[in-house]
N, CA, C and O atoms as a CHARMM CRD file, in Angstrom:
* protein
*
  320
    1    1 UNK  N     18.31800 -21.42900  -1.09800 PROA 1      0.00000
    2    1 UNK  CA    18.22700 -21.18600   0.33300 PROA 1      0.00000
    3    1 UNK  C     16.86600 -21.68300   0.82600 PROA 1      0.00000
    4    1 UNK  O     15.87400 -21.46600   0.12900 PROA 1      0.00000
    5    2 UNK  N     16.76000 -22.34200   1.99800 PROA 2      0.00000
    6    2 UNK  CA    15.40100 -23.11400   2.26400 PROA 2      0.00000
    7    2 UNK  C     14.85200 -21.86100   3.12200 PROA 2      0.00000
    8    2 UNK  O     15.46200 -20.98200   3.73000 PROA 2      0.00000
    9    3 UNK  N     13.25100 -22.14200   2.91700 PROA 3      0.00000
   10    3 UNK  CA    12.60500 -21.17300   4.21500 PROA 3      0.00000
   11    3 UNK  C     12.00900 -21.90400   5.39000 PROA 3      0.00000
   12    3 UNK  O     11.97000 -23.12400   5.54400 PROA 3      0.00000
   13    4 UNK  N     11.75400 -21.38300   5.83700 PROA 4      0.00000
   14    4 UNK  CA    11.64600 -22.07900   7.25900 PROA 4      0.00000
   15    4 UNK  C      9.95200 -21.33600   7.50500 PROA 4      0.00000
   16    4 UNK  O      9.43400 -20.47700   6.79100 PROA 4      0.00000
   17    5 UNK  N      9.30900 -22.05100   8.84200 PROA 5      0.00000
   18    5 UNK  CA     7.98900 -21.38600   8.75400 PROA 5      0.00000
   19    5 UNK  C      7.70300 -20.10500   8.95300 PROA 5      0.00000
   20    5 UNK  O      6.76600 -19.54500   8.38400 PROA 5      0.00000
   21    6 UNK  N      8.79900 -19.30900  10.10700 PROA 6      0.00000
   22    6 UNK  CA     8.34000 -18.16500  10.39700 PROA 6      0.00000
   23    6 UNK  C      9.36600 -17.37200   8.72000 PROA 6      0.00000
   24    6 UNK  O      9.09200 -16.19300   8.49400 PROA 6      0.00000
   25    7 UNK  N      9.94700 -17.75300   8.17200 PROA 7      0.00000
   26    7 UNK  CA    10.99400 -16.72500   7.35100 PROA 7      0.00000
   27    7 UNK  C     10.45800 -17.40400   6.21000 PROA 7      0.00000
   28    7 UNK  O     10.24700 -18.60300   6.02900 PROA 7      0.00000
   29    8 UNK  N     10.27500 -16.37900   5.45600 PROA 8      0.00000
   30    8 UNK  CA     9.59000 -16.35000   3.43400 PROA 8      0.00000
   31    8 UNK  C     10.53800 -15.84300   3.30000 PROA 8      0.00000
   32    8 UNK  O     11.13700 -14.95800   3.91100 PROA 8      0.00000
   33    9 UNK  N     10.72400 -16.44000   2.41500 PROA 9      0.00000
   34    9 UNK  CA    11.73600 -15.59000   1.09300 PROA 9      0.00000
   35    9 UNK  C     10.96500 -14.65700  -0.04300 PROA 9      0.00000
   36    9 UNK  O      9.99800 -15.03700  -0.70500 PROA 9      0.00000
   37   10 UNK  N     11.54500 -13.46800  -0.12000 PROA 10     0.00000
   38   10 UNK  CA    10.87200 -12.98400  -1.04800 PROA 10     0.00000
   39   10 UNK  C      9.68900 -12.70700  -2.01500 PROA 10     0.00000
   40   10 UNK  O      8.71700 -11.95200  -2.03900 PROA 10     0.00000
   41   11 UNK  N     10.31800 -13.83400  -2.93300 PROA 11     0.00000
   42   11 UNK  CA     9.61800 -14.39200  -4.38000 PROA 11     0.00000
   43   11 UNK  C      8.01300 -15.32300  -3.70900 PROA 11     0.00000
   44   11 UNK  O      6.91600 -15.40800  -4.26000 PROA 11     0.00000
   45   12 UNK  N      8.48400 -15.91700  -2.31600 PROA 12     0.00000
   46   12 UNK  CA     7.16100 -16.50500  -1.83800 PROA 12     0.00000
   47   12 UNK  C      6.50100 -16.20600  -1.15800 PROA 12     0.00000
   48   12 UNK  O      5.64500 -17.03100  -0.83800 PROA 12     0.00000
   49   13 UNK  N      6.47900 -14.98700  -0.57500 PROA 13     0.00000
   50   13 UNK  CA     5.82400 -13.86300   0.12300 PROA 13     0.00000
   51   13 UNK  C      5.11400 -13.13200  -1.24800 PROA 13     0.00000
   52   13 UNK  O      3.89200 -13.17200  -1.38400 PROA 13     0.00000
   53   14 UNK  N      5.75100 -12.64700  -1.97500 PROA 14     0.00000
   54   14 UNK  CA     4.79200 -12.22400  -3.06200 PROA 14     0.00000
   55   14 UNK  C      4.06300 -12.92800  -4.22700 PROA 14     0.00000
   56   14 UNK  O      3.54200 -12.31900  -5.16100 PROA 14     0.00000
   57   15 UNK  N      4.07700 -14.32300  -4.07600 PROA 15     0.00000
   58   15 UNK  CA     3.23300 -15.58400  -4.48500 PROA 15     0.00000
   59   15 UNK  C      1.96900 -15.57800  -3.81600 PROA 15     0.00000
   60   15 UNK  O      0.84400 -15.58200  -4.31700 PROA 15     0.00000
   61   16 UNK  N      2.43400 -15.56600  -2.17200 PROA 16     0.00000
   62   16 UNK  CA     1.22600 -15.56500  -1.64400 PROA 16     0.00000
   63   16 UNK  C      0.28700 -14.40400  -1.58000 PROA 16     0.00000
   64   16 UNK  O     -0.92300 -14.53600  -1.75800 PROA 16     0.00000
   65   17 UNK  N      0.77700 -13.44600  -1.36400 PROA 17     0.00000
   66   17 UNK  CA     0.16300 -12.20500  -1.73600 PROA 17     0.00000
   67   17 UNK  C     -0.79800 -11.26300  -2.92500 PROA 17     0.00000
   68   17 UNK  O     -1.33400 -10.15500  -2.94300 PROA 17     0.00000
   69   18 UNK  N     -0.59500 -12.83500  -4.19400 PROA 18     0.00000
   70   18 UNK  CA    -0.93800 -12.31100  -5.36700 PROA 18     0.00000
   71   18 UNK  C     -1.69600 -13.54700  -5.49300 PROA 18     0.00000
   72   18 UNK  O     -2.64200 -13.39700  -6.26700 PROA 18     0.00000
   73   19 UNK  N     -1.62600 -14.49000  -5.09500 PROA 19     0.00000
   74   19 UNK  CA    -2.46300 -15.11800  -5.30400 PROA 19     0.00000
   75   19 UNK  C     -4.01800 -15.17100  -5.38700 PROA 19     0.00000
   76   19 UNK  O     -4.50100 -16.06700  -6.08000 PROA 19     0.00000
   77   20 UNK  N     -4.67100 -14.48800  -4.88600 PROA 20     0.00000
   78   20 UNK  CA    -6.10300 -14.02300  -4.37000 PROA 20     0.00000
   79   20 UNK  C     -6.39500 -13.02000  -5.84600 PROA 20     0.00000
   80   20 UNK  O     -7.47000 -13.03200  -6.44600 PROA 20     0.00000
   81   21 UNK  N     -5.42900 -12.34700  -6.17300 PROA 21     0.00000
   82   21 UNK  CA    -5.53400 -11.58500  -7.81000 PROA 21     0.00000
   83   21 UNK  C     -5.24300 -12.63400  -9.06300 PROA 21     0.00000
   84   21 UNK  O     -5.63500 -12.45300 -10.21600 PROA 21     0.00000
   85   22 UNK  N     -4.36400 -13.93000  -8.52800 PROA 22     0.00000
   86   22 UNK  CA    -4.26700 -14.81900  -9.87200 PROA 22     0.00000
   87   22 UNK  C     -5.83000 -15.61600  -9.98800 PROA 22     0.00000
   88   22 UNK  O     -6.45800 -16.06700 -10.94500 PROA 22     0.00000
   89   23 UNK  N     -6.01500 -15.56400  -8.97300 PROA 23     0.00000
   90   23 UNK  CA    -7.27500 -16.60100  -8.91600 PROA 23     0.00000
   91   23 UNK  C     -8.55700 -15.55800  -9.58000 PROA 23     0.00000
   92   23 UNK  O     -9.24500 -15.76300 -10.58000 PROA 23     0.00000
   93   24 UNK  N     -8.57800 -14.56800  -8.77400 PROA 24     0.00000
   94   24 UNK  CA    -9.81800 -13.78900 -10.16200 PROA 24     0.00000
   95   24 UNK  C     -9.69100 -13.36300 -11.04200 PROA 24     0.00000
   96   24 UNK  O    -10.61600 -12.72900 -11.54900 PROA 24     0.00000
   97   25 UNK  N     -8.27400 -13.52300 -11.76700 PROA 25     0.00000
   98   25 UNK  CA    -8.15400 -13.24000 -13.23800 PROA 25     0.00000
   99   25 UNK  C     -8.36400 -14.50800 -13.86200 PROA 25     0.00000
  100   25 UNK  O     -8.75700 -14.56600 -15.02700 PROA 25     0.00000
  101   26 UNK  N     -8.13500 -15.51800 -13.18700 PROA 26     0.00000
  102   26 UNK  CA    -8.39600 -16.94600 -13.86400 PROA 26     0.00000
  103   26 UNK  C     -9.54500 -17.31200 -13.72400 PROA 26     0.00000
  104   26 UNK  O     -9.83300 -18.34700 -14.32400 PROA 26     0.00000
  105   27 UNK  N    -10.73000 -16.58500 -12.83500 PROA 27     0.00000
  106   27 UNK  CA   -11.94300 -17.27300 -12.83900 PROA 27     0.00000
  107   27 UNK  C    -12.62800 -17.18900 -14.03900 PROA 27     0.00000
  108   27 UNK  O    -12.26200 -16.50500 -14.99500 PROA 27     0.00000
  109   28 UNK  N    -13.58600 -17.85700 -13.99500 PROA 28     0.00000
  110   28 UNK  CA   -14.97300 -17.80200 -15.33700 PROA 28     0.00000
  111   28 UNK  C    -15.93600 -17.81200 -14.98600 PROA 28     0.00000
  112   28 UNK  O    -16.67900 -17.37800 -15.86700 PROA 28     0.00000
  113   29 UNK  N    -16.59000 -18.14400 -13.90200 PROA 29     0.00000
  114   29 UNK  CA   -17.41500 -17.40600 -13.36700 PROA 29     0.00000
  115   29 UNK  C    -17.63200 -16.47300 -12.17700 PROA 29     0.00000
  116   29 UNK  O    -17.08700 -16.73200 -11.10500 PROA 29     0.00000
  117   30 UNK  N    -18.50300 -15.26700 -12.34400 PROA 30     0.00000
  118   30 UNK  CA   -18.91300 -14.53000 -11.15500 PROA 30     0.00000
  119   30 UNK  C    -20.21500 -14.38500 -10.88300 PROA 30     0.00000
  120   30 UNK  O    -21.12900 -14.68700 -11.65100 PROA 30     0.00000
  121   31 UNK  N    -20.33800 -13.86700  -9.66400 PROA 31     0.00000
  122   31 UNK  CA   -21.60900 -14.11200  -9.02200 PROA 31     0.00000
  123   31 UNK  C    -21.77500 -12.09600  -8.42200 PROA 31     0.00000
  124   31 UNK  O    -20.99000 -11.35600  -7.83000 PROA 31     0.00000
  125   32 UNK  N    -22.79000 -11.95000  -8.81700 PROA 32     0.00000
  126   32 UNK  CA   -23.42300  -9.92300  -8.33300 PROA 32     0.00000
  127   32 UNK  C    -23.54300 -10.30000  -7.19700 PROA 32     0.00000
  128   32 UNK  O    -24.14600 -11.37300  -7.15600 PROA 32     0.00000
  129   33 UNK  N    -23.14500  -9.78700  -5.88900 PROA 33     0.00000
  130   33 UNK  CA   -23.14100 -10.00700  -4.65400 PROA 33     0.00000
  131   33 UNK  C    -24.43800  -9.04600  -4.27100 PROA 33     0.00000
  132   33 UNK  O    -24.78000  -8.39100  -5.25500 PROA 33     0.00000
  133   34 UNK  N    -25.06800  -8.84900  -3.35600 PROA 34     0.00000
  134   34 UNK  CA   -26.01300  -7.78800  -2.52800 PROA 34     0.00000
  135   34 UNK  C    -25.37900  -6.62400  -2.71700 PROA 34     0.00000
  136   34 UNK  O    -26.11900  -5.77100  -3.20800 PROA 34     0.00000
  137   35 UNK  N    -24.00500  -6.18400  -2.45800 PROA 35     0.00000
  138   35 UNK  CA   -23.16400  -4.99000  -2.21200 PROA 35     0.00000
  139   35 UNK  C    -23.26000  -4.58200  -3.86800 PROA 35     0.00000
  140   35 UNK  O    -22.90800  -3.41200  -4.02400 PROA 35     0.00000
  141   36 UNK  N    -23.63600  -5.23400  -5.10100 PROA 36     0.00000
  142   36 UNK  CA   -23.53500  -4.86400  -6.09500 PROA 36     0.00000
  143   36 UNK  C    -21.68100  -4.84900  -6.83200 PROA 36     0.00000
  144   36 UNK  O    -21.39100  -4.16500  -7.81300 PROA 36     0.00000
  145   37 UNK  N    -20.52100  -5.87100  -5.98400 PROA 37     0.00000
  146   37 UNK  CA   -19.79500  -6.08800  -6.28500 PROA 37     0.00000
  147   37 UNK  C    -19.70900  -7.58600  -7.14900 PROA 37     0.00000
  148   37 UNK  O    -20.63000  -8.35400  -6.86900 PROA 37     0.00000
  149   38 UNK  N    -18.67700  -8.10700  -8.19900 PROA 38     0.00000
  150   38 UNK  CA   -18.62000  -9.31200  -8.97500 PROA 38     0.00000
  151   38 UNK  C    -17.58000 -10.08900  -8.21200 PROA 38     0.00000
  152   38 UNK  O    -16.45300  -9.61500  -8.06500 PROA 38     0.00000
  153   39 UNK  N    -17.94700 -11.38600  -7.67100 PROA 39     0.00000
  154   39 UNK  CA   -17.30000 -12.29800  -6.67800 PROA 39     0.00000
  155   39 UNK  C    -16.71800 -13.23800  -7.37200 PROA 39     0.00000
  156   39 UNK  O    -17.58500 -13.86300  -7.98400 PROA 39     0.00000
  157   40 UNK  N    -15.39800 -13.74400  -7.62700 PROA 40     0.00000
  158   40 UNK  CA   -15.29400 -14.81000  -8.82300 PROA 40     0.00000
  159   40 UNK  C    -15.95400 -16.33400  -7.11200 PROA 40     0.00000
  160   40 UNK  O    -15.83200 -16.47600  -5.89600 PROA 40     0.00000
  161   41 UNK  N    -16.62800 -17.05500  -8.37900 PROA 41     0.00000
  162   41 UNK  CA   -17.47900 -18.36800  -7.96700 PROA 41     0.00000
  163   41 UNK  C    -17.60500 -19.48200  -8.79700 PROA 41     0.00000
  164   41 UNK  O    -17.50400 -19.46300 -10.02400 PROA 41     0.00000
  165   42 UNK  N    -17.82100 -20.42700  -8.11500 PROA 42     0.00000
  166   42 UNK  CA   -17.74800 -22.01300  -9.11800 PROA 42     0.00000
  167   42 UNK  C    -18.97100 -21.92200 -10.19700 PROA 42     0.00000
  168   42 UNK  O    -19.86800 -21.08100 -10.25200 PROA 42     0.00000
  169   43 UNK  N    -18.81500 -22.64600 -10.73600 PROA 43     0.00000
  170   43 UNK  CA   -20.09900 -22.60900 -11.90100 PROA 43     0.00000
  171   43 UNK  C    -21.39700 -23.52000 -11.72400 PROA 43     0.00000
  172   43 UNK  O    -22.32600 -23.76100 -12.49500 PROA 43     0.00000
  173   44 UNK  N    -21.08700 -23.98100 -10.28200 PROA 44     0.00000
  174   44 UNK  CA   -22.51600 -24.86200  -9.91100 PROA 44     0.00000
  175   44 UNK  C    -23.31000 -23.60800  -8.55900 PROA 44     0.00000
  176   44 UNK  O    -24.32200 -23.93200  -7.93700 PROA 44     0.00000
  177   45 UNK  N    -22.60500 -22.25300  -8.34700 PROA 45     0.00000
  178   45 UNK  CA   -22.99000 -21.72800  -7.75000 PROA 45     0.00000
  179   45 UNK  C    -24.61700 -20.47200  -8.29800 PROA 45     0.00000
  180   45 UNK  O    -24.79600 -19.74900  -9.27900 PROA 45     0.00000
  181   46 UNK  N    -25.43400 -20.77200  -7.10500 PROA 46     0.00000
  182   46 UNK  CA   -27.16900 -20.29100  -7.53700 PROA 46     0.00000
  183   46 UNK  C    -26.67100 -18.80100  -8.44400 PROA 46     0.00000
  184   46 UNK  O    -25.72100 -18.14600  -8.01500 PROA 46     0.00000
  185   47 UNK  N    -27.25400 -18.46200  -9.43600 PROA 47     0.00000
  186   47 UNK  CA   -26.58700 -17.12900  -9.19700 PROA 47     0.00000
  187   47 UNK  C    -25.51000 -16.69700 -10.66500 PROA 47     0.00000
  188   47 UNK  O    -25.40300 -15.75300 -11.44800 PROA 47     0.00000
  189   48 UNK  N    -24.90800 -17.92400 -10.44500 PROA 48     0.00000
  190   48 UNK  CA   -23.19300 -17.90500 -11.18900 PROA 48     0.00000
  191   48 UNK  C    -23.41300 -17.29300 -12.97300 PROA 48     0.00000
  192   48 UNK  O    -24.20700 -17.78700 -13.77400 PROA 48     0.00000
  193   49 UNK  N    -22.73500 -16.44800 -13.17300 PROA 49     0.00000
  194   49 UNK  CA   -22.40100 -16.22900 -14.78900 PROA 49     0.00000
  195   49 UNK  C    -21.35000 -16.40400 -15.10000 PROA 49     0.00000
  196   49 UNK  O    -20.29300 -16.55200 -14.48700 PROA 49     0.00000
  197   50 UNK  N    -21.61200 -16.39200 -16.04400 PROA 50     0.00000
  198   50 UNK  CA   -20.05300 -17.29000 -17.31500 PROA 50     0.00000
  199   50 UNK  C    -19.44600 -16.32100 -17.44200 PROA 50     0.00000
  200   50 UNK  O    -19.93100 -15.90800 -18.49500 PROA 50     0.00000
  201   51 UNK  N    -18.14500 -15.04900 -16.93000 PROA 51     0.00000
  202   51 UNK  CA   -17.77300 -14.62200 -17.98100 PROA 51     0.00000
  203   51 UNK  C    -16.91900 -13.93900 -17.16600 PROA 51     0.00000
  204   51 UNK  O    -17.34900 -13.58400 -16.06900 PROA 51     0.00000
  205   52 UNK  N    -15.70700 -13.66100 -17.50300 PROA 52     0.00000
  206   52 UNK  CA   -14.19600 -13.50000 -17.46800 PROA 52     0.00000
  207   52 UNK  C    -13.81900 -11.89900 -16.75900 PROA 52     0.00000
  208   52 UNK  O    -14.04900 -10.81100 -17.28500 PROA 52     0.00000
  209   53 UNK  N    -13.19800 -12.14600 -15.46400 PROA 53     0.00000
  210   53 UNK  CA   -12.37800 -10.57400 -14.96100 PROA 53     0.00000
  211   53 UNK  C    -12.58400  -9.35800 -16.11900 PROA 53     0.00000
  212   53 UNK  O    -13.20100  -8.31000 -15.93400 PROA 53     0.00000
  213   54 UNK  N    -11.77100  -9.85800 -17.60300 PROA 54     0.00000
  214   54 UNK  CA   -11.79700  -8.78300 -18.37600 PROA 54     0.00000
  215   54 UNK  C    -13.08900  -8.81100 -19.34200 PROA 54     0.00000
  216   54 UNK  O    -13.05000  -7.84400 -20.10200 PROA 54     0.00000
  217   55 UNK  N    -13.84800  -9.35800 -19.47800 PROA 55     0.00000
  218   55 UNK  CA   -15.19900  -9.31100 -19.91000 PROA 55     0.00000
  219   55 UNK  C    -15.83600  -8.36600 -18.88000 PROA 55     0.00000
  220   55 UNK  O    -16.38200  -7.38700 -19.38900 PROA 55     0.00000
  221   56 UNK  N    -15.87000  -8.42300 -17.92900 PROA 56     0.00000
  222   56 UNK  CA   -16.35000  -7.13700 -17.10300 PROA 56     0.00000
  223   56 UNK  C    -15.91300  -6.04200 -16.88600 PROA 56     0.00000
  224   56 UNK  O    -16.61200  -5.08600 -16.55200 PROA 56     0.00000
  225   57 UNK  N    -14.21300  -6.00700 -17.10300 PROA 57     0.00000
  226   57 UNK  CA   -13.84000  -5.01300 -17.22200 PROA 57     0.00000
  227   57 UNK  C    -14.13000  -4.15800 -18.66700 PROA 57     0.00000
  228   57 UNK  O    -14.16500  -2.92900 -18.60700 PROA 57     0.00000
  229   58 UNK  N    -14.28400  -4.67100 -19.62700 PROA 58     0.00000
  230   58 UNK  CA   -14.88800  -4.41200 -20.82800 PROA 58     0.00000
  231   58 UNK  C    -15.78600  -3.38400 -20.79100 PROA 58     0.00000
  232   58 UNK  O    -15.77700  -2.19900 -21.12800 PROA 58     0.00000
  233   59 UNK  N    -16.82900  -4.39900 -20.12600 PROA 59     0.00000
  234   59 UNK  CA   -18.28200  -3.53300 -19.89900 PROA 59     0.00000
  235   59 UNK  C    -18.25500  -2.63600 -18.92600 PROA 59     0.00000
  236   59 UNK  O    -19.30900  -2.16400 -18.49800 PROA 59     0.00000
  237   60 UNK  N    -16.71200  -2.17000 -18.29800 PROA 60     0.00000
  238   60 UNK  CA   -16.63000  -1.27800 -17.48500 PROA 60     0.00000
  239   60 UNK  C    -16.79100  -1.06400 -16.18000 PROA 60     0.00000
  240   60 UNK  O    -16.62200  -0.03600 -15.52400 PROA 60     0.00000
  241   61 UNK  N    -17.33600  -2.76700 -15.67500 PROA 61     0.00000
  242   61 UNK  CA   -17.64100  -3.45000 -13.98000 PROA 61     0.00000
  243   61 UNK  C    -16.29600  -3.89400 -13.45800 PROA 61     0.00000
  244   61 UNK  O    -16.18200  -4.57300 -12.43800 PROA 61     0.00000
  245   62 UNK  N    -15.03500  -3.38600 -14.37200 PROA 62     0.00000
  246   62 UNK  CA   -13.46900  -3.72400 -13.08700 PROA 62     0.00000
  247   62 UNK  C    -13.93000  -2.91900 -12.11500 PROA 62     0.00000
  248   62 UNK  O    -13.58800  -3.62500 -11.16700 PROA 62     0.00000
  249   63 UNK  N    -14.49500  -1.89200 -11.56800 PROA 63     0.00000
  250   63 UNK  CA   -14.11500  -1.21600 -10.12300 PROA 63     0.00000
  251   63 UNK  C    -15.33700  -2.05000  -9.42900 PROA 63     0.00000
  252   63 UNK  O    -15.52300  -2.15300  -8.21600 PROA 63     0.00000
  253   64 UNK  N    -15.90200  -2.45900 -10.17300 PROA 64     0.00000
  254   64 UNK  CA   -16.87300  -4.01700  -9.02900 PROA 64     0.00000
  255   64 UNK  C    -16.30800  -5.23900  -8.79200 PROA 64     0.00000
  256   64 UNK  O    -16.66700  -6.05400  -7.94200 PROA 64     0.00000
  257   65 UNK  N    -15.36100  -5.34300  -9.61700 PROA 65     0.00000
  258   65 UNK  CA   -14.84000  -7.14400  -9.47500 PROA 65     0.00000
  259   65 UNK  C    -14.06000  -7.03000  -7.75900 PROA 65     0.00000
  260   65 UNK  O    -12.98200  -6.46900  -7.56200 PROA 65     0.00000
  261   66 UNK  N    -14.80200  -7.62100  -6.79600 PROA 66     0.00000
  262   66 UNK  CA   -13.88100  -8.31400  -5.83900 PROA 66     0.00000
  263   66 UNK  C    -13.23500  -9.33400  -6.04200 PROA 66     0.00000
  264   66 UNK  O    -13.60100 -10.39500  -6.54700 PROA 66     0.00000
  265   67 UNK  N    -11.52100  -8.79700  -5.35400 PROA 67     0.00000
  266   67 UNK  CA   -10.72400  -9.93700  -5.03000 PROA 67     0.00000
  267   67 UNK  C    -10.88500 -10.73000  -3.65400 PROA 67     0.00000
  268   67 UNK  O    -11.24400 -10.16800  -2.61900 PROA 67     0.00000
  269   68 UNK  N    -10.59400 -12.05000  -3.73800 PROA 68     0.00000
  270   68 UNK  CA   -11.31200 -12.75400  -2.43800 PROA 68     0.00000
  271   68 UNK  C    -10.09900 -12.17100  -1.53300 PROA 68     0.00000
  272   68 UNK  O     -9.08200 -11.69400  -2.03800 PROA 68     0.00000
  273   69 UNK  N    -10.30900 -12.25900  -0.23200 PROA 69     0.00000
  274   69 UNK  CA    -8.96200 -12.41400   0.38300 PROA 69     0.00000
  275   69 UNK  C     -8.22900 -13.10400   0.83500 PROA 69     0.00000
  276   69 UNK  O     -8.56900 -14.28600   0.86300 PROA 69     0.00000
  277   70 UNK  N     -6.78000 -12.71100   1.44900 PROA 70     0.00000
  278   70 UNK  CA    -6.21500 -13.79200   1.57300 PROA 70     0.00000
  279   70 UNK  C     -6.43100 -14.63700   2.95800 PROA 70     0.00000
  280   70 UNK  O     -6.59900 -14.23700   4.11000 PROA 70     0.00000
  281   71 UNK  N     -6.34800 -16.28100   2.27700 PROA 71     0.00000
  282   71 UNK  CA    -6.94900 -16.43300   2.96600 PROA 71     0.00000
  283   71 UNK  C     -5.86200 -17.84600   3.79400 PROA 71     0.00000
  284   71 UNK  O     -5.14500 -18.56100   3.09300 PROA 71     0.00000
  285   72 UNK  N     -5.93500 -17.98400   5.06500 PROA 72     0.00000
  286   72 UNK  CA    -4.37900 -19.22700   5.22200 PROA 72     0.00000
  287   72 UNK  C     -4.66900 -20.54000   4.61800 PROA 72     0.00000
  288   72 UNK  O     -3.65100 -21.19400   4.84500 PROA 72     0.00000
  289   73 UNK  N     -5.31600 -21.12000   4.11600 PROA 73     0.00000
  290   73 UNK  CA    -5.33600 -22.02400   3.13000 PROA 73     0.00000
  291   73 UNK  C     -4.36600 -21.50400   1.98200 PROA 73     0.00000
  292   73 UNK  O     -3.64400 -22.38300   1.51200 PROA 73     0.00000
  293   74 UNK  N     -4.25800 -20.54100   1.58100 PROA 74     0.00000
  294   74 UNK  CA    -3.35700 -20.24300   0.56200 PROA 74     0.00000
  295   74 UNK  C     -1.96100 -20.17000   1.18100 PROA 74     0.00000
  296   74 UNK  O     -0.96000 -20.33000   0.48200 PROA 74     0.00000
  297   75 UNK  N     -1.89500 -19.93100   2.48100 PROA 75     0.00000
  298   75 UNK  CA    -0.51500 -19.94400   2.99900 PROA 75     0.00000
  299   75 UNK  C     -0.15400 -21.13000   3.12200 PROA 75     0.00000
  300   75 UNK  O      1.06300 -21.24800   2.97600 PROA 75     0.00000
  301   76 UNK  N     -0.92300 -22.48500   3.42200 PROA 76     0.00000
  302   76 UNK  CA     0.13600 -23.70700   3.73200 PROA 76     0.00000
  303   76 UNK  C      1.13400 -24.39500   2.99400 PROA 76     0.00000
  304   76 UNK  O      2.01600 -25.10100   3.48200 PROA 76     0.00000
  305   77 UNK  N      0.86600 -24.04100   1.24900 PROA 77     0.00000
  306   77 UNK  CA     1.71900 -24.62600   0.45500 PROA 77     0.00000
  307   77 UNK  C      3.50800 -23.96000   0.72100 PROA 77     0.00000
  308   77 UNK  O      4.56400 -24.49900   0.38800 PROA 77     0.00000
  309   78 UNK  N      3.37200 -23.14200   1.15700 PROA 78     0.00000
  310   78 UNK  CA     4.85700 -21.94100   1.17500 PROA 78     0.00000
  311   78 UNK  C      5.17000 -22.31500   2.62200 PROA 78     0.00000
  312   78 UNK  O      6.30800 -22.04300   3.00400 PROA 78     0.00000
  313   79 UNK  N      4.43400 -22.82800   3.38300 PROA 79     0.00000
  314   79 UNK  CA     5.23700 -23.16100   4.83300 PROA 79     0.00000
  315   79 UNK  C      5.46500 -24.88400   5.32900 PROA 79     0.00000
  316   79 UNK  O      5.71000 -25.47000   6.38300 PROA 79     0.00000
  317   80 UNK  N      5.22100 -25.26500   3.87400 PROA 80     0.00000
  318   80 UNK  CA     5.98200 -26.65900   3.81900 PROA 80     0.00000
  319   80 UNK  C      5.56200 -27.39200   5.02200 PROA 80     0.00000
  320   80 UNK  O      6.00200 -28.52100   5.24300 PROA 80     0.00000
């Protein structure tokens, strides 16, 4: 069944919705923000450390890891 721009289907409504959580489980690096939260960031960023969502969750900093939000750049692939 095709979607159209205003109508998601399902499965791609909750693609987009999770996306912003696939992306900071896949990052490798984060950056300590001012707020004392972990931002996933590129690795040429001032700042940036090497080391993985669950490497911090390890050390017990999951209730610091921010997820970015969503943001409509992530929506244009699903509205074709």
């Amino acid at each position: 069944m095709p979607c159209f721009v205003l109508y998601f289907c399902p499965s791609q409504v909750k693609d987009v919705l999770f996306e912003p959580v696939r992306k900071t489980q896949d990052a490798m690096f984060f950056i300590n923000n001012p707020d004392d939260m972990w931002v996933p960031c590129g690795p040429k960023q001032p700042g940036a450390v090497q080391i993985s969502m669950q490497e911090l969750a390890a050390k017990g900093l999951g209730k610091k890891v921010c997820v970015d939000a969503l943001k409509q750049d992530l929506l244009l692939p699903f509205l074709g």
